[in-house]
BAFIMI-236152 format. One record per residue (C-alpha): residue number from 1; x, y, z. Coordinates in steps of 0.5 Angstrom, whole numbers, plus 500, padded with zeros to 3 digits. Layout:
(NUM; (X; Y; Z))
...
This chain:
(1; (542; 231; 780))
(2; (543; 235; 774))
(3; (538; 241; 776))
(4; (540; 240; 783))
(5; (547; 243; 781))
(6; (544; 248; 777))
(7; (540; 251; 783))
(8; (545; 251; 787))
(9; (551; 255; 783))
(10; (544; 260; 781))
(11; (544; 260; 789))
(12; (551; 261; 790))
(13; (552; 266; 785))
(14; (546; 269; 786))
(15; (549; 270; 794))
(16; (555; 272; 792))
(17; (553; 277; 788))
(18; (549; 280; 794))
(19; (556; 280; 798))
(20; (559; 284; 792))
(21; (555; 289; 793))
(22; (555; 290; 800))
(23; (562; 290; 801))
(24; (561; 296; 796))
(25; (557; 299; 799))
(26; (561; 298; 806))
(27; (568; 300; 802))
(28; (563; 307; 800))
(29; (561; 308; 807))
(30; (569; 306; 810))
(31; (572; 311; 805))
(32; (566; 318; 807))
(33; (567; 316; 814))
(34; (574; 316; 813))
(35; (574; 323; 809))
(36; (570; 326; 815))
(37; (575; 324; 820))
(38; (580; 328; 816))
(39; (575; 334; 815))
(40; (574; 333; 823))
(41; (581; 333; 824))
(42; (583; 339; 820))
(43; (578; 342; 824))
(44; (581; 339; 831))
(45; (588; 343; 830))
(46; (585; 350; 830))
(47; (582; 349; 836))
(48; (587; 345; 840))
(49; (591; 351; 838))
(50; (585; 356; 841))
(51; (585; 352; 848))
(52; (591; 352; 850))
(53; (592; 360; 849))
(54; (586; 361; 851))
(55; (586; 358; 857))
(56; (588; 361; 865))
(57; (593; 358; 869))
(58; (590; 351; 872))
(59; (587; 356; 877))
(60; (582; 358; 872))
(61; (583; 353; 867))
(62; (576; 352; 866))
(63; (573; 358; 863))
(64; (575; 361; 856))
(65; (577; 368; 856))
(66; (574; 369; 849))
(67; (566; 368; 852))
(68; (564; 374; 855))
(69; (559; 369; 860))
(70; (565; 365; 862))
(71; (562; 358; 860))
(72; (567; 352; 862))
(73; (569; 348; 856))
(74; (564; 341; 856))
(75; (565; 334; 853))
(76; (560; 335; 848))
(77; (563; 342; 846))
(78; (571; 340; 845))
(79; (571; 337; 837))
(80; (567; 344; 835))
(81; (571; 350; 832))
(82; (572; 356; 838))
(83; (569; 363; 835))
(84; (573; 368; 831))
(85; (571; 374; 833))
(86; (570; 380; 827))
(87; (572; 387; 827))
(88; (566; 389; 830))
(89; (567; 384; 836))
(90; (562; 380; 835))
(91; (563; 372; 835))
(92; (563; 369; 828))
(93; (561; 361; 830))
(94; (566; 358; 825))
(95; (562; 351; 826))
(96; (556; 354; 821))
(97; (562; 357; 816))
(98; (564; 352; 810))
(99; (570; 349; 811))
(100; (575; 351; 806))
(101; (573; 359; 808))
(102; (575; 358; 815))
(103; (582; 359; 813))
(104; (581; 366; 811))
(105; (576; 368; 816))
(106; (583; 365; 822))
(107; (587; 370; 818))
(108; (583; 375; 818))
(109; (580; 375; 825))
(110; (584; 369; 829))
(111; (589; 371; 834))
(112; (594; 370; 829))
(113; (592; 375; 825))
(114; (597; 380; 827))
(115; (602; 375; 825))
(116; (599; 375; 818))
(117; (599; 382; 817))
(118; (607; 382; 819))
(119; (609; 377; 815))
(120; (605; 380; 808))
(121; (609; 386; 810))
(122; (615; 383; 811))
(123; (615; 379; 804))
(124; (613; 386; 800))
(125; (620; 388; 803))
(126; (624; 382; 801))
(127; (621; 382; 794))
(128; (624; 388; 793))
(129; (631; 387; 796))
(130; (632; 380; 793))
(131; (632; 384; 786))
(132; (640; 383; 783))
(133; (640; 389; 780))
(134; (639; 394; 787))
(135; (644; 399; 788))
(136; (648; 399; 794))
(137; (645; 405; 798))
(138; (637; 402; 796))
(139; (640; 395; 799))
(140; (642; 397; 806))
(141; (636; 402; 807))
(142; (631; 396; 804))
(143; (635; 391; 809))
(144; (634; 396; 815))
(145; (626; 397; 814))
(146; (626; 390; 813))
(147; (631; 389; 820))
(148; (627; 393; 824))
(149; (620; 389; 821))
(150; (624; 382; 823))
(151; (627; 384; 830))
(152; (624; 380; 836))
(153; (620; 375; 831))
(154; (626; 371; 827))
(155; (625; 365; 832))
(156; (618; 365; 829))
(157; (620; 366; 822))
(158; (624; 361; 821))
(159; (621; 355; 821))
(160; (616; 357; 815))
(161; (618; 356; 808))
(162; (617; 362; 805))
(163; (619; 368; 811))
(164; (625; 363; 812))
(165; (628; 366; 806))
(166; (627; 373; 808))
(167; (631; 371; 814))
(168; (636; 368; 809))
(169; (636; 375; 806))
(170; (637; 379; 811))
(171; (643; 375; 814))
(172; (647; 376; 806))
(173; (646; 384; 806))
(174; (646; 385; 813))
(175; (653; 388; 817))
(176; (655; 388; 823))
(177; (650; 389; 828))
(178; (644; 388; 825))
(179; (647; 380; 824))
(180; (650; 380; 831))
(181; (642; 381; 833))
(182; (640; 376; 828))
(183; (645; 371; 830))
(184; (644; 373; 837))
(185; (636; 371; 836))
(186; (637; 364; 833))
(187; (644; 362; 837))
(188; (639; 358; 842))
(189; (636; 355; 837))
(190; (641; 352; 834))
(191; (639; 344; 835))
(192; (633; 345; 834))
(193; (634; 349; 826))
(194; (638; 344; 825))
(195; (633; 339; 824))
(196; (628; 344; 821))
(197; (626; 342; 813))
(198; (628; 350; 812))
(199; (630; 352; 818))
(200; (637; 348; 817))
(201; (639; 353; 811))
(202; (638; 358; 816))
(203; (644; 355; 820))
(204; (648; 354; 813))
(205; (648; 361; 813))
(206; (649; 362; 820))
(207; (655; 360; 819))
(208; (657; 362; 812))
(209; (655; 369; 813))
(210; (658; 369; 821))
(211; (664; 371; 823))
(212; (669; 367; 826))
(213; (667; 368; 834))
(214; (660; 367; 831))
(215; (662; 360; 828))
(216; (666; 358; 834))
(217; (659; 360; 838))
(218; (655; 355; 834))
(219; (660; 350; 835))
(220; (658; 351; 842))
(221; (651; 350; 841))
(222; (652; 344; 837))
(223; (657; 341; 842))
(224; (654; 333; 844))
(225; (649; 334; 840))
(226; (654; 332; 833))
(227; (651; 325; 835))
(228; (644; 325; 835))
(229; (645; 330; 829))
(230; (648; 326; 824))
(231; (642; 320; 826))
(232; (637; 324; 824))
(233; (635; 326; 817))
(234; (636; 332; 816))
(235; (640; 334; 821))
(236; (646; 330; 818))
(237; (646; 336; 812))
(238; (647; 341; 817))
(239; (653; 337; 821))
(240; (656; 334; 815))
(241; (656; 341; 813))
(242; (660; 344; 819))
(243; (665; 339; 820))
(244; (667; 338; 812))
(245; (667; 347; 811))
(246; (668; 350; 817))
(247; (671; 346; 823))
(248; (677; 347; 825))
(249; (682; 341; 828))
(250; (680; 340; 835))
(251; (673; 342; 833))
(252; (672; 336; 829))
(253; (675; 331; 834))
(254; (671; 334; 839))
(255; (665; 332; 834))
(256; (668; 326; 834))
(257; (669; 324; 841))
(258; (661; 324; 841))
(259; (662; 317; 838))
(260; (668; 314; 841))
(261; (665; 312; 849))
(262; (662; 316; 855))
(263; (669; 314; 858))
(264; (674; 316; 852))
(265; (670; 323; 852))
(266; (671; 325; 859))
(267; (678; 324; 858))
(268; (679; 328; 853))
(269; (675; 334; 855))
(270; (679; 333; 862))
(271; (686; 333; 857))
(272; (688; 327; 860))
(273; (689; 324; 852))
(274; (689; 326; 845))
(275; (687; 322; 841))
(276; (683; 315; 842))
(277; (690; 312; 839))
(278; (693; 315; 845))
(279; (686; 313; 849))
(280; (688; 306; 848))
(281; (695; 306; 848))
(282; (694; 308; 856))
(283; (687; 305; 857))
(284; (687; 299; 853))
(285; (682; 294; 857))
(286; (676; 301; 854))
(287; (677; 298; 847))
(288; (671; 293; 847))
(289; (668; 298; 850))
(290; (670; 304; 844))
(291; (669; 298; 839))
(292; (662; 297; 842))
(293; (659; 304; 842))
(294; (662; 306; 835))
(295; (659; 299; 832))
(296; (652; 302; 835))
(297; (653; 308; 833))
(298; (655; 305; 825))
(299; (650; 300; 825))
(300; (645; 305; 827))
(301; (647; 310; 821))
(302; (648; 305; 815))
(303; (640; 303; 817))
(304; (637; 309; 816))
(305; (642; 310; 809))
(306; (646; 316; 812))
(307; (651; 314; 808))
(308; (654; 319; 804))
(309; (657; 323; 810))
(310; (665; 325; 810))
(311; (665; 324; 817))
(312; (661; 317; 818))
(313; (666; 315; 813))
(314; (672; 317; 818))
(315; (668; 313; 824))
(316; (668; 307; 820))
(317; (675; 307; 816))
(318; (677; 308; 824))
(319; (673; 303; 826))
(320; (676; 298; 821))
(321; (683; 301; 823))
(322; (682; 300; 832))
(323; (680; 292; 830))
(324; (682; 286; 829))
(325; (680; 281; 824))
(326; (678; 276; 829))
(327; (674; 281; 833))
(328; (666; 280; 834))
(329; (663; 286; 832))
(330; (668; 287; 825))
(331; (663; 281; 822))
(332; (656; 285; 824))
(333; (659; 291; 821))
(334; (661; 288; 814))
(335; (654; 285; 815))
(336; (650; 292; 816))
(337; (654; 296; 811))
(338; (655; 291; 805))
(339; (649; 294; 801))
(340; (651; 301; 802))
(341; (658; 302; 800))
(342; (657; 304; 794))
(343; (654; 311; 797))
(344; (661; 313; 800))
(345; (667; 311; 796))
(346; (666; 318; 793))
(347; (672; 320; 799))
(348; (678; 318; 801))
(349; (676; 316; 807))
(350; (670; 313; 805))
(351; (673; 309; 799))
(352; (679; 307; 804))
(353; (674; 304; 809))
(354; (669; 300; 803))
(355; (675; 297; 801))
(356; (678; 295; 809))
(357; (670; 293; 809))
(358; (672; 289; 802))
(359; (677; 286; 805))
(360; (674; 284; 812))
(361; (668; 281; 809))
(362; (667; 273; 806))
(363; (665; 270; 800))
(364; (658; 271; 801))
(365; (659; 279; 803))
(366; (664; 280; 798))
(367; (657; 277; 792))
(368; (652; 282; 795))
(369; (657; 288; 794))
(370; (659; 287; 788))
(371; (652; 287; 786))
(372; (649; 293; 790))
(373; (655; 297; 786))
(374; (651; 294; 779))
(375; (648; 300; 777))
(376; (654; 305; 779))
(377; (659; 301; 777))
(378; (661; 307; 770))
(379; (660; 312; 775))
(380; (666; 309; 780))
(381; (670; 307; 774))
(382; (670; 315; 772))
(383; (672; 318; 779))
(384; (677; 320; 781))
(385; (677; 317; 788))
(386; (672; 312; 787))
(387; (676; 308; 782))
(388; (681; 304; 787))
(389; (674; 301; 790))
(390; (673; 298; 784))
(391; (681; 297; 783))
(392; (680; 293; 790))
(393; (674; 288; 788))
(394; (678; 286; 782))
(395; (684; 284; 786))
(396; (680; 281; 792))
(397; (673; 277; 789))
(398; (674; 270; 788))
(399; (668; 269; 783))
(400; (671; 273; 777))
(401; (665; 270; 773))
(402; (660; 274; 777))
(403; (665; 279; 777))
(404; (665; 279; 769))
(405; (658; 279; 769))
(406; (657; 285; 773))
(407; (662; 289; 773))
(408; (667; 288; 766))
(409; (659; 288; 763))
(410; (657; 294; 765))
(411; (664; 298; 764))
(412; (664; 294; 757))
(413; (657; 298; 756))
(414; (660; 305; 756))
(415; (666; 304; 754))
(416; (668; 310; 751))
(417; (666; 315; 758))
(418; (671; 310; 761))
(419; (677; 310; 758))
(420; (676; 318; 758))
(421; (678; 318; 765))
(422; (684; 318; 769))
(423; (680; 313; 774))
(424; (678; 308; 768))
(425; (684; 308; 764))
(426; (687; 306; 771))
(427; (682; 299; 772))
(428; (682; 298; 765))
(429; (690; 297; 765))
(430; (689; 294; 771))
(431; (684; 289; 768))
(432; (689; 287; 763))
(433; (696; 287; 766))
(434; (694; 286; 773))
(435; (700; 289; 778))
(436; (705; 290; 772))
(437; (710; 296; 775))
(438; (710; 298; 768))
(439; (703; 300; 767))
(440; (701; 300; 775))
(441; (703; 306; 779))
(442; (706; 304; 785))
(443; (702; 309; 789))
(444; (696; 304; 787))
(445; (700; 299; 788))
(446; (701; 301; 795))
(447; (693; 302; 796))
(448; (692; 295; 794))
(449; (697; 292; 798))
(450; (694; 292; 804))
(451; (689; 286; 802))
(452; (693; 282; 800))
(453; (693; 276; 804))
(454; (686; 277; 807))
(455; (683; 271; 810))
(456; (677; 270; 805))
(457; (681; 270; 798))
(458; (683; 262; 797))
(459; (684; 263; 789))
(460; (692; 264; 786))
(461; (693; 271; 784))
(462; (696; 270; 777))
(463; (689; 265; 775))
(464; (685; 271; 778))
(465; (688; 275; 774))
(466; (689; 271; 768))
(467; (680; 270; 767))
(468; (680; 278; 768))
(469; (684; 279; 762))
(470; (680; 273; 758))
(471; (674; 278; 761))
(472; (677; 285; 759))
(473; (679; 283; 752))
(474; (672; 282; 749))
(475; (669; 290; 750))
(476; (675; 292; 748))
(477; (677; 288; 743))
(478; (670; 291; 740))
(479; (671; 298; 741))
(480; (677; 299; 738))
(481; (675; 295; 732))
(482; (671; 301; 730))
(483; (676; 305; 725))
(484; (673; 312; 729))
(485; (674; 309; 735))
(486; (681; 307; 735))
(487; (683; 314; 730))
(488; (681; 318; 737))
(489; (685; 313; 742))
(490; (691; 314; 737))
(491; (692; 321; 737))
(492; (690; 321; 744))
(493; (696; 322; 749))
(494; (693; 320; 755))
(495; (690; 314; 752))
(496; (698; 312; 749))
(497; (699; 307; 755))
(498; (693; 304; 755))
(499; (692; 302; 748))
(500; (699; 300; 748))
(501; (697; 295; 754))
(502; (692; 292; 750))
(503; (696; 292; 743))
(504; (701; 288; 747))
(505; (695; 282; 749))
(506; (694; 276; 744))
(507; (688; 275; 740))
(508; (688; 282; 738))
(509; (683; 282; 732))
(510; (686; 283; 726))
(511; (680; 290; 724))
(512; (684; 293; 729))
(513; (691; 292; 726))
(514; (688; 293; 719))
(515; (686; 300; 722))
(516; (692; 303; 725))
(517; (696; 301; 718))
(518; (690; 305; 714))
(519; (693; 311; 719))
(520; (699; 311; 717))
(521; (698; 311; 710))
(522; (695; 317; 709))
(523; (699; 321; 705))
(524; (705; 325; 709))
(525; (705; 333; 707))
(526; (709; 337; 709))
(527; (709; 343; 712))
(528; (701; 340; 715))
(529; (697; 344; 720))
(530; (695; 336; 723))
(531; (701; 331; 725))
(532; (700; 325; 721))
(533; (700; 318; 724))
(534; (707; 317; 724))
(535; (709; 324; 726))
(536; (705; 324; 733))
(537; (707; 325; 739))
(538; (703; 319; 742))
(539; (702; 315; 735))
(540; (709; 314; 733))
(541; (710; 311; 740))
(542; (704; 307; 738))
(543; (706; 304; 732))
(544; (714; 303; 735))
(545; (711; 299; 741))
(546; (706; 294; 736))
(547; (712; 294; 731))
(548; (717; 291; 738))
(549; (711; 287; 740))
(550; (712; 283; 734))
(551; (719; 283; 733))
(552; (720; 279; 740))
(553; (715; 275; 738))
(554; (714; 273; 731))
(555; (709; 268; 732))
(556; (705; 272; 736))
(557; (700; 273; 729))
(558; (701; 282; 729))
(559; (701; 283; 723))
(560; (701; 290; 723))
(561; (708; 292; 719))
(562; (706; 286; 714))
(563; (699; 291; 714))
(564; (704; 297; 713))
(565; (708; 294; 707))
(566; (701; 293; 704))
(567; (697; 300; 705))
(568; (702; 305; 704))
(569; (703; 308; 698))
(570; (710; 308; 693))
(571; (715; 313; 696))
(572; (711; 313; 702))
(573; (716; 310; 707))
(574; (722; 314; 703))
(575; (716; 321; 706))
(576; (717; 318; 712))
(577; (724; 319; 713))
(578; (723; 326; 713))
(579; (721; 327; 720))
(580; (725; 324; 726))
(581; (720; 320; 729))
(582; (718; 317; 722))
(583; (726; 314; 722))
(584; (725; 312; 729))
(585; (719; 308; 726))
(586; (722; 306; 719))
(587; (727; 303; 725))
(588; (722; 299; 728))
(589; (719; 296; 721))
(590; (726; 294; 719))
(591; (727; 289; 725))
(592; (721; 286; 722))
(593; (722; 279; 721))
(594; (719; 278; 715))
(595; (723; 279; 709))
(596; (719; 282; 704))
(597; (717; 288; 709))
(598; (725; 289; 711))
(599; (728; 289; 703))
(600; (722; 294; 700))
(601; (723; 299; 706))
(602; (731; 299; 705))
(603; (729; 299; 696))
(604; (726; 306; 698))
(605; (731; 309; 703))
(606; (736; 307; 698))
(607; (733; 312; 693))
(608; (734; 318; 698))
(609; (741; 316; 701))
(610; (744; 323; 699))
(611; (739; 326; 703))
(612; (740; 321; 710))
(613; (748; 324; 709))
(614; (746; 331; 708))
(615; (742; 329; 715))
(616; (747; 330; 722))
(617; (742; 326; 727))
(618; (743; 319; 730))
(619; (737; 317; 727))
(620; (739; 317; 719))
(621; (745; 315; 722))
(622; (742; 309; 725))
(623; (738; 308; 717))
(624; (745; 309; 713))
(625; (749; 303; 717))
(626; (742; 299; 715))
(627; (743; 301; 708))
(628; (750; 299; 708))
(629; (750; 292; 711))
């Protein structure tokens, strides 16, 4: 039994090994089979190109007009490469040339040879006239040879990617005439640029060289096209391009109109309706039908990631406005656009129709779009337009674990960019005082307030809120115990508001404190180049604000004027008296409640007595009735 087995795994290993090598020997001849297809099919271009210029209309569509005998085309002929005929013309059988040398002979003996050599002449021309440092006489002459070499050949230049540039050029440095024929050669084609790899930067320089009947011409071209456009990859460049910089106001509804409907559009073009408010309004039994093609059209864009465009935006925040909650095709639009919000808040309409898609979607929408932001969550926070949609998550989201998690974490991480930023500061204030008029603007507010009552937020607003503070605090808390951190938000004016929102918060650590009396302590000179701590516009402030925090709240554990009576040196608080921003602190810390901060303050102002009477300001007055008491 024994050497039974023995034999029989010999056997089946001996077997295996012979299919091992087989296979391989099969994969070896799959692969050079493969690699002569492609060696075929390369040879196969050129004579594709070569049969259907080298042949007669249908009548003598079987005789080649190369070979002087006339030989027709057989089956067995069709793969091989057609002769290039030499200077001395003779035939050259490319069929017996090596491969990577038939590229040169085509060039210099195929029947684009012509082409070659006037391309090679027109790019010396280019060469020259691109240089920055021409004078204007030398300009304008090399621009006109070039004008003359390209004039009737621009269609077939424009496609490639170096004579495409040429073409580019001639358009900068040309006037008058010489673009006008330019523009003249290439108006028919505009579509078709377009959607070229380079001819689009040709139509960018249509229009930005162009005058203005020329723009408004190359409306004309674009006219019913701005759909397909927008839904192809590379044209969606060219028509954001023409709608965001050059359109006027009826031109950009007249692209528009494209989306709405084949019904909505003959109405307007015929003038029977303005906008498609005022379609509605007259026609409203076509709003399914205008919701419909725009969810088409949305939906059908968002799939291919063509999402960054100002006038996709403009479609979906529209879309969102004409529907109703309640309407079928709003949940298909949610579900086809929550991977890709995070690629159009960076407008005002983009971010507008993020936050509407937001606030239409349900918990398990809202979950896939906060994820999706993860690796943007900083770049949002910073921008200037970006920032409301991070504003909104906050407001809406229910899950505020996830939202601590994503979202609170990636802001903790970079910190410092965050809070260096209007936008930032705006949802880190938010993340701790929630809708506080007194650190909300109410213009946010109002941006917000459209959420509010959405069919998909179930938890109270005050516990949301109250779990995004506990989330906030911790990053923060962190950051501003590090002594140079929290030095560069005090003597910082756009972060006054911000730090004093979170110094108003409880559980501060006691680091950040200690910090902030280690500041004012320092010794006060005058006159000084720098303003010490209690002299500064914004740190005063700071230090005022904390000091009334605590005098409101004598158990909410600030210890900051207990820190003061501590650090600052003798005769330091009678220094302070010197400024009237330091007697607005000294103020402060005499309506302490700790009785031996108030009786060293006063010991110290009543060693300068006579200097607060020589004073006329409301300030040592204030000081001078305390003393009196």
């Amino acid at each position: 039994m024994m050497s039974t087995r023995t034999g029989n795994s010999n056997d089946g290993g001996s077997s295996i090994r012979r299919n091992n090598k087989k296979t391989k020997q099969f994969m070896a001849k799959k692969t050079s089979n493969k690699q002569r297809s492609i060696d075929d099919e390369n040879t196969s271009r050129f004579v594709k190109d070569y049969k259907r210029k080298s042949l007669k209309d249908k009548k003598h569509s079987g005789k080649r007009i190369d070979d002087p005998k006339g030989n027709k085309l057989s089956k067995s002929t069709t793969k091989k490469e057609p002769p290039a005929v030499n200077e001395n013309s003779e035939f050259i059988d490319l069929n017996t040339v090596k491969f990577k040398e038939r590229k040169k002979l085509r060039k210099v003996f195929g029947p684009k040879a012509n082409q070659f050599e006037e391309r090679k002449n027109i790019k010396r021309i280019w060469e020259q006239l691109r240089l920055h440092k021409l004078d204007e006489t030398t300009r304008d002459k090399l621009n006109r040879k070039l004008y003359d070499q390209l004039k009737g050949l621009v269609q077939s230049l424009v496609m490639a990617h170096d004579t495409s540039r040429v073409v580019e050029t001639c358009l900068k440095y040309s006037k008058g005439d010489m673009r006008t024929s330019i523009h003249e050669e290439l108006i028919g084609c505009v579509v078709r640029l377009a959607k070229a790899k380079y001819g689009r930067h040709i139509v960018r320089k249509m229009m930005k060289y162009g005058s203005p009947k020329q723009r408004d011409r190359i409306f004309v071209a674009v006219k019913g096209h701005a759909m397909a456009l927008l839904k192809h990859h590379i044209g969606s460049a060219v028509v954001e391009t023409l709608y965001n910089d050059y359109a006027k106001v009826h031109q950009r509804q007249q692209m528009l109109a494209e989306f709405y409907g084949v019904n909505y559009l003959v109405k307007w073009r015929t003038g029977e309706c303005g906008s498609v408010e005022d379609f509605l309004e007259k026609f409203p039994e076509e709003k399914e039908k205008v919701l419909e093609s725009l969810k088409v059209n949305i939906l059908s864009i968002a799939d291919k990631g063509l999402c960054k465009h100002s006038m996709f935006h403009t479609l979906l925040r529209k879309f969102f406005t004409l529907a109703s909650h309640d309407d079928e095709p709003v949940m298909e639009v949610v579900e086809g656009c929550r991977e890709v919000l995070p690629d159009m808040v960076h407008t005002p309409d983009g971010v507008a129709a993020a936050m509407l898609c937001l606030w239409r979607g349900t918990a398990r929408h809202r979950k896939a779009m906060v994820k999706s932001a993860r690796k943007h969550v900083v770049a949002m926070a910073v921008d200037p337009v970006a920032h409301r949609f991070v504003l909104a998550v906050l407001d809406t989201v229910d899950d505020t674990a996830l939202v601590a998690r994503i979202l609170v974490q990636q802001l903790g991480s970079d910190l410092g960019r965050v809070l260096g930023s209007k936008g930032g500061r705006a949802v880190v204030l938010y993340g701790l005082a929630g809708r506080d008029s007194r650190y909300m603007h109410p213009q946010v507010a109002a941006l917000l307030k459209p959420g509010d009552g959405n069919l998909h937020s179930k938890k109270d607003t005050v516990t949301r809120s109250n779990e995004i503070r506990v989330a906030f605090m911790t990053p923060l808390a962190e950051y501003f115990s590090n002594k140079d951190n929290l030095s560069a938000a005090v003597y910082d004016k756009s972060m006054l508001t911000c730090l004093t929102c979170f110094m108003e918060q409880s559980g501060i650590p006691v680091e950040v404190h200690q910090g902030l009396a280690e500041l004012c302590s320092e010794p006060f000179l005058t006159p000084s180049k720098e303003f010490h701590a209690v002299e500064h516009p914004a740190a005063h402030l700071l230090v005022k604000r904390v000091l009334g925090f605590q005098s409101r709240d004598s158990s909410s554990g600030r210890p900051l004027a207990r820190f003061l009576s501590q650090s600052v040196g003798p005769d330091g608080f009678a220094d302070w008296a010197q400024c009237n921003r330091g007697r607005l602190v000294l103020l402060a810390l005499l309506d302490s409640p700790d009785d031996d901060v108030t009786s060293r303050v006063v010991s110290e102002l009543v060693s300068i007595k006579s200097k607060l009477v020589t004073l006329n300001d409301k300030s040592a007055g204030l000081l001078l009735e305390y003393i009196n008491k």
